[in-house]
C-alpha positions in Angstrom: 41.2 17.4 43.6 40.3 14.0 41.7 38.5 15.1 38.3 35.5 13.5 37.4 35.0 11.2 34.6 32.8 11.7 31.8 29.7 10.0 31.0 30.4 6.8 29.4 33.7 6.8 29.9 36.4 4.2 27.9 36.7 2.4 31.4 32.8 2.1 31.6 32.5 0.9 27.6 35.6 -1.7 28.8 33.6 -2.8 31.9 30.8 -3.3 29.8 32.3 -5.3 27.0 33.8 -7.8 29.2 30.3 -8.5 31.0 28.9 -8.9 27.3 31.3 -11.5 26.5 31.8 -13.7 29.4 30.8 -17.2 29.2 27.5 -18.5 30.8 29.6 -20.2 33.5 31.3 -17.0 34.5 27.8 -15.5 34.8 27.8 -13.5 31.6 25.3 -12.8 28.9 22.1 -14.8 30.3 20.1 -17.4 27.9 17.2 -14.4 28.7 19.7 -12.2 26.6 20.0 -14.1 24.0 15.8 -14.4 23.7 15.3 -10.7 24.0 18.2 -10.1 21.0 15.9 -12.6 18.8 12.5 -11.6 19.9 14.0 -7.5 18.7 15.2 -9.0 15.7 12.0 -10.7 15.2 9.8 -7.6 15.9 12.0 -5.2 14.2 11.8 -7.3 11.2 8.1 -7.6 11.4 7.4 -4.5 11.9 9.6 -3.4 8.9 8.0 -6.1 6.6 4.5 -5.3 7.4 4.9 -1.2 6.7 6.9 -2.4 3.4 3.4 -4.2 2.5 1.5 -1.4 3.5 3.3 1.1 1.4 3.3 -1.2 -1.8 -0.1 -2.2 -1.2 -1.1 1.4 -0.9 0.6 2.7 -3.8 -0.3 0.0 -6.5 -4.1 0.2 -5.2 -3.5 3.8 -5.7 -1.3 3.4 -8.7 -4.1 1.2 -10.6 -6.9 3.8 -9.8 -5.6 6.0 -11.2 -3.5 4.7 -14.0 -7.3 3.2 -15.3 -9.6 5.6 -14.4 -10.5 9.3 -14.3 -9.0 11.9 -11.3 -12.3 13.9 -11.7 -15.3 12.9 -13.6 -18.0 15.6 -14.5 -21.6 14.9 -14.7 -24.8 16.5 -15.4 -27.0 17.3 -12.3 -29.5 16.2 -14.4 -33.3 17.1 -15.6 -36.6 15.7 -14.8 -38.0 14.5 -18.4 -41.5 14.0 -19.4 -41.9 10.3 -18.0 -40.3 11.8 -14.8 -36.7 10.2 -14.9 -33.7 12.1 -14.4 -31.0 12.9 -17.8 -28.0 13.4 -16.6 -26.7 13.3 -20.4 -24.4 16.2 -21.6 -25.8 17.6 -24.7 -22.5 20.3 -25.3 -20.0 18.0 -23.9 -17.3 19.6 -26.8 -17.6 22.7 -25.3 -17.7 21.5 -21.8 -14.9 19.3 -22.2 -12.7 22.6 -23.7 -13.5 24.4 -20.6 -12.7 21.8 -18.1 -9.2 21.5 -20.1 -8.6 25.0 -20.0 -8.2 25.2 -16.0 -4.6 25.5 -15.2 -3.5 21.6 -13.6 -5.8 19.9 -16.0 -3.6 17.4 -18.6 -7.1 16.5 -20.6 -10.8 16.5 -20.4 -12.4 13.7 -22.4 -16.1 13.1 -23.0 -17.3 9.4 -22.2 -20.5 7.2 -22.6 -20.9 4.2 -20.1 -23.2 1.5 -19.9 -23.2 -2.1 -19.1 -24.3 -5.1 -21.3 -23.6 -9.1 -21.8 -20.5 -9.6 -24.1 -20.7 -13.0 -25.6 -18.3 -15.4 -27.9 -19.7 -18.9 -28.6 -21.4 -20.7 -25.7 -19.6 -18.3 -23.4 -21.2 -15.3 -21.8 -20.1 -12.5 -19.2 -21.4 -9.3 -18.1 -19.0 -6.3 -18.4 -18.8 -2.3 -18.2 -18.6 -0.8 -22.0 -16.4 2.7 -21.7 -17.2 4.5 -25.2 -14.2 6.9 -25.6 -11.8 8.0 -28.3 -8.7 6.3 -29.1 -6.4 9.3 -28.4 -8.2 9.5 -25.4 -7.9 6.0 -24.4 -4.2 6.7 -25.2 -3.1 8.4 -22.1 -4.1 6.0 -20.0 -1.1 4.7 -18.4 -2.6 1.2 -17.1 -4.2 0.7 -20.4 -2.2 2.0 -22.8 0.6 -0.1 -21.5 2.9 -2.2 -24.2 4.2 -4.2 -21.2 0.9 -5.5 -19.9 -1.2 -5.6 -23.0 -1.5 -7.2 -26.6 -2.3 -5.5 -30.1 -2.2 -2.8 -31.5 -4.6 0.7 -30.0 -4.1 2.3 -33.1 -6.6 -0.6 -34.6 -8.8 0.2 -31.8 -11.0 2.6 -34.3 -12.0 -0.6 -36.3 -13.2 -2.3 -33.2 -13.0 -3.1 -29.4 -10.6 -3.3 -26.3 -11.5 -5.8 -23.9 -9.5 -6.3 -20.3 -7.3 -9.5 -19.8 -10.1 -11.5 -17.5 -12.3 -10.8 -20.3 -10.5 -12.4 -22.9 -10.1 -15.2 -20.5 -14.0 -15.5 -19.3 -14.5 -15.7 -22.8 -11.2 -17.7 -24.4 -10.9 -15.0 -27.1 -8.0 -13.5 -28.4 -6.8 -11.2 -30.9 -8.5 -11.3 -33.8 -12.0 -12.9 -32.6 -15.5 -11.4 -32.5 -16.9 -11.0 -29.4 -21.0 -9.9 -29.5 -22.3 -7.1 -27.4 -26.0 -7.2 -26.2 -27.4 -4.9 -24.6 -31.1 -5.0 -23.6 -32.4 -1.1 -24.2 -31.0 -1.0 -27.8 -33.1 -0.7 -30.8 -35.9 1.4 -31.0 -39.2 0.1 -33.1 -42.9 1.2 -33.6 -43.4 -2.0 -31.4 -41.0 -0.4 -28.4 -37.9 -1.1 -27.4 -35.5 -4.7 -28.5 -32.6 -5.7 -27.5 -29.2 -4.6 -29.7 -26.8 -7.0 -30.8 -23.6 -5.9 -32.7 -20.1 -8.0 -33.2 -17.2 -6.2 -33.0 -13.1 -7.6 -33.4 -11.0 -7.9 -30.4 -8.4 -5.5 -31.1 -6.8 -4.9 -27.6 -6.9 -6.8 -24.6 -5.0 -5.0 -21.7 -4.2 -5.7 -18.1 -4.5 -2.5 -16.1 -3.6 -4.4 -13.1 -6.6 -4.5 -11.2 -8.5 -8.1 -11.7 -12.3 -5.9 -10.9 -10.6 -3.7 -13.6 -9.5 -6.4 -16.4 -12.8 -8.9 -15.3 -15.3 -6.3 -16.0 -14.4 -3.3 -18.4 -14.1 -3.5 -22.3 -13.6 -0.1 -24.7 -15.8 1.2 -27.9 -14.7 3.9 -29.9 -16.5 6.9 -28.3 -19.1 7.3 -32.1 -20.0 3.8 -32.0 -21.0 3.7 -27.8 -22.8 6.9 -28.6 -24.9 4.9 -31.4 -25.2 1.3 -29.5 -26.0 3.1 -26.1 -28.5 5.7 -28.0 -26.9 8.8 -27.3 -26.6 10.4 -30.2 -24.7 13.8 -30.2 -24.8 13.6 -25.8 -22.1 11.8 -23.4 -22.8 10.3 -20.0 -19.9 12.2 -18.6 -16.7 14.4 -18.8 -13.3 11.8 -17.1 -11.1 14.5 -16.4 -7.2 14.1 -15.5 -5.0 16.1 -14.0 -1.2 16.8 -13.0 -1.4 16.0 -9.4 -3.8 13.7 -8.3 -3.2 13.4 -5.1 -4.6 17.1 -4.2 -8.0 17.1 -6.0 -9.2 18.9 -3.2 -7.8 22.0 -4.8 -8.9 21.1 -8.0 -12.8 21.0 -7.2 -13.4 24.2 -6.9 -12.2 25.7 -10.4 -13.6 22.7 -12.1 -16.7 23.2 -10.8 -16.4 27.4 -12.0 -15.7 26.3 -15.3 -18.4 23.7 -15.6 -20.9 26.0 -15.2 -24.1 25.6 -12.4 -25.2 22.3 -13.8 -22.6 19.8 -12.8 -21.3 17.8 -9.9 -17.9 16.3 -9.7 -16.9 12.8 -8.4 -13.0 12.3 -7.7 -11.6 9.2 -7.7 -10.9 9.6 -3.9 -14.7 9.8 -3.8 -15.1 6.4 -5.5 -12.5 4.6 -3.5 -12.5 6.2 -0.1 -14.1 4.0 1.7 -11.3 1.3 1.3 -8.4 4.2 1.4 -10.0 4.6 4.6 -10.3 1.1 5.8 -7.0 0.5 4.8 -5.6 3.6 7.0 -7.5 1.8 9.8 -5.8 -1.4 9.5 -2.4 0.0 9.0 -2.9 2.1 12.6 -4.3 -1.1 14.0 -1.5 -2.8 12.8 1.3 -0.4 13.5 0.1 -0.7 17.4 0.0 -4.4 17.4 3.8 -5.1 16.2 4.8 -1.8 18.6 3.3 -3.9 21.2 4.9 -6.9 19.9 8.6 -5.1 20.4 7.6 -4.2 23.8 7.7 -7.1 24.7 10.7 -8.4 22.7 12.3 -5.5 25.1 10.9 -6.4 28.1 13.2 -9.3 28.2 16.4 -7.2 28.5 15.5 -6.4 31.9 14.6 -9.8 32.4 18.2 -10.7 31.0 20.0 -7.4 32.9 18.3 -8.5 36.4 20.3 -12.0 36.1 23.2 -10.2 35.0 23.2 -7.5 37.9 22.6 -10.8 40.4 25.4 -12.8 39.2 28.2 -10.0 38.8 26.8 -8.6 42.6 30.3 -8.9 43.7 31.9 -7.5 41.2 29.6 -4.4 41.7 30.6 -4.4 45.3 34.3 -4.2 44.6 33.7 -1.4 41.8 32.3 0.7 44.1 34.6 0.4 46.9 37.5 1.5 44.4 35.3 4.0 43.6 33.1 3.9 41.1 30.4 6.1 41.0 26.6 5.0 41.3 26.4 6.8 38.0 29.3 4.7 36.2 27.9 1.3 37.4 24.3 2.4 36.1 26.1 3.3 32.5 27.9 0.7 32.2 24.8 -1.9 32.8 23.0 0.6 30.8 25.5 0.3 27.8 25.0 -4.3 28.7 21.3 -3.8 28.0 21.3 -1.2 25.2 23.6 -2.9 23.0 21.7 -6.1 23.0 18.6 -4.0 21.4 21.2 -2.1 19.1 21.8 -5.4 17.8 18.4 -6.9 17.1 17.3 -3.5 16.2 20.3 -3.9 13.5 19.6 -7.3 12.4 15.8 -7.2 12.0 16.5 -3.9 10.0 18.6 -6.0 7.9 15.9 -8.8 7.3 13.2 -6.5 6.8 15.2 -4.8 3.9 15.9 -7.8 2.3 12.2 -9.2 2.4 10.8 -6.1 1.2 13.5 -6.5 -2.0 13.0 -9.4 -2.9 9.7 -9.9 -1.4 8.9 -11.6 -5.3 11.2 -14.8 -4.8 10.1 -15.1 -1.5 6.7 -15.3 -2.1 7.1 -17.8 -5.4 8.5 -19.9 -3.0 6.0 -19.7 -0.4 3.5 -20.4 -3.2 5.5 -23.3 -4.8 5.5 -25.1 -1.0 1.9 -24.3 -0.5 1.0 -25.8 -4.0 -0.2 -22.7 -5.7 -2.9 -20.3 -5.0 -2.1 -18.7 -1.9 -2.8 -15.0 -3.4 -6.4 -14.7 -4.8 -6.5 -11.6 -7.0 -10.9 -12.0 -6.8 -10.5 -11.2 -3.1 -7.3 -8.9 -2.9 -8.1 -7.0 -6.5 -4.4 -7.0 -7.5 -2.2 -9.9 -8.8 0.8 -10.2 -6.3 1.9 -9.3 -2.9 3.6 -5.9 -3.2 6.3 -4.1 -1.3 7.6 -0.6 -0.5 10.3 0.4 1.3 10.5 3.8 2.5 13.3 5.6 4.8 10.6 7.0 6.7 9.4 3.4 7.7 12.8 2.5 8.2 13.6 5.3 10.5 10.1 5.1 12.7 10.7 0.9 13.1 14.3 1.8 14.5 13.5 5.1 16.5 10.4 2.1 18.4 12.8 -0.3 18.9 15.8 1.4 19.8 13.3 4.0 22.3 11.5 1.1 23.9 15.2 -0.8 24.8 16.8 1.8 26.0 13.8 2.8 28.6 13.4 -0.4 29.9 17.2 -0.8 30.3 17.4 1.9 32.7 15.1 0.3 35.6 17.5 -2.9 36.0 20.6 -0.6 35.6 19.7 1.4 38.5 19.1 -1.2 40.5 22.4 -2.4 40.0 23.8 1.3 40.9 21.8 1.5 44.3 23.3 -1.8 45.4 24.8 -1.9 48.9 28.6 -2.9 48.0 28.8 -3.8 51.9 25.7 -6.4 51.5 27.3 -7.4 47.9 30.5 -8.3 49.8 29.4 -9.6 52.6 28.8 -13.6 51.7 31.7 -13.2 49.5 
């Protein structure tokens, strides 16, 4: 009794090999081949290049938040005054801020004033967010207290005022200059309320990476925002960070036990989820549109395999009167069409690695031949095109491409296994 051969057999691999490397006039490897191993690599690369820019894009809008800004920040519910507005000002903020540090996950819990005036140097005037906080405090803020990004020195900033890098640059000041804040609810007289004007030195100017971030916010030392803002011995807020920020759900609950009845909590997820949001739309939308995209780039192995399986119709016929198995000849066209998406799927891996690594010199050259100003920071909110690559990504972009090739590789390879070798051999 004959023994069966294995599945893919060394014979079959052979068989295979020899089809993939015939010449065009020996009716080998179609010019359809050859398109559907570029339009793979072309998909696979795509596909790779655009998660890469998701991740990074993700992560350094993510990163920014909340190296600039407050996980959690604790307010006052507020109270209906006399003249029937609502003050939300924190009278005990010392001893709220001591509770809120106390929770177990909390790294700090710092009381803050906030308001908004016109800073002005010279003829030059811009309107700007005034944080009032205290230098160790503003300290342990990783996108501001950064000696990479920034210039001075924040242990001057008790002596006067931190200003972001678009600031400094609406205003053309630099270390060393005195800026004017105005703000128009300032002084209070028998007559009512003028506006308060105050100078202070630019001590700091930082780049937190963000352009809203470094256009719009400056720092006072927490005293003097409570005196130019007029709250004395109250705070606007409690901006409370923690060890993991991304699971503030958890932390809501005992922050709001230790606050007490009277306060509400904002996390930063809160403040920026409806682009977090927006942004998980588009990456779906996105991730559907390039899988569609390397459908297609597959479909043309069975365009490619049908032309092969026509023009080698007589050799089918005399493999299967030796007697080859339908099952061999399906393999073996099966291992024809699968190898030409195991190469693209390959390739474009390798070209989407290497533009998410050096994604920087690409895109300085992009913006050297477009003459500059291809990346608006005003409209995207950070400075450059990022990029992330993650196995994950990796894995998914070759589990697409390699799952899509091989499916549609097995409708033209059984078509070659049901062929009659009788009405293959017949004209021959």
């Amino acid at each position: 009794m004959t023994a069966t051969p294995p599945p893919f057999a060394p014979f079959e691999w052979m068989i295979a090999w020899r089809y993939l490397r015939a010449r065009r006039a020996e009716g080998g490897v179609s010019v359809m081949t050859w398109i559907s191993l570029i339009g793979i690599t072309l998909a696979v690369f795509a596909l790779i290049a655009t998660l890469a820019v998701r991740s990074g894009f993700r992560a350094e809008f993510v990163g920014t938040i909340l190296g600039a800004n407050a996980h959690f920040t604790v307010y006052n519910a507020g109270q209906v005054t006399a003249q029937g507005r609502i003050d939300r000002s924190i009278a005990e903020y010392e001893a709220l801020a001591d509770r809120l540090a106390a929770v177990p996950g909390v790294t700090r819990a710092a009381p803050l004033v906030r308001g908004q005036v016109m800073v002005n140097h010279r003829d030059r005037n811009s309107g700007v967010q005034v944080l009032g906080i205290s230098a160790e405090n503003l300290a342990t803020l990783p996108g501001i207290a950064n000696p990479e990004t920034a210039i001075g020195d924040l242990a001057q900033f008790d002596r006067g005022i931190a200003i972001g890098s678009g600031v400094a640059q609406d205003l053309g000041v630099g270390l060393g200059d005195r800026v004017r804040l105005i703000s128009p609810n300032g002084v209070r007289t028998a007559l009512g309320t003028s506006p308060r004007v105050n100078a202070y030195e630019v001590v700091y100017i930082f780049s937190a990476g963000r352009w809203d971030i470094d256009r719009t916010r400056v720092y006072l030392p927490f005293a003097e925002a409570q005196s130019f803002f007029n709250r004395e011995g109250v705070a606007d807020e409690i901006e409370v960070m923690v060890e993991e920020p991304e699971a503030v759900e958890a932390m809501i609950l005992p922050l709001l036990r230790a606050g007490g009845d009277q306060v509400q909590v904002w996390t930063w997820r809160d403040a920026s989820g409806g682009f977090l949001r927006a942004l998980e739309v588009e990456d779906n939308v996105m991730f559907v549109i390039l899988s569609i995209l390397v459908l297609i780039a597959s479909m043309n192995i069975v365009s490619g395999l049908i032309m092969l399986v026509k023009n080698k119709g007589r050799d089918i016929g005399i493999l299967r009167t030796i007697g080859l198995s339908q099952g061999s000849v399906l393999r073996v066209f099966f291992i024809c069409g699968a190898f030409t998406g195991i190469i693209g799927t390959v390739m474009g891996v390798i070209l989407g690695c290497l533009f998410a690594i050096y994604i920087d010199p690409i895109f300085s050259f992009v913006n050297y031949v477009m003459g500059g100003g291809v990346w608006d920071p005003s409209i995207r909110g950070i400075y450059a095109l990022p990029a992330q690559l993650h196995l994950s990504d990796v894995l998914s972009a070759v589990a697409l491409s390699l799952g899509l090739s091989f499916v549609v590789t097995i409708f033209p390879a059984r078509r070659a296994a049901r062929l009659n070798p009788v009405e293959a051999l017949r004209y021959e």
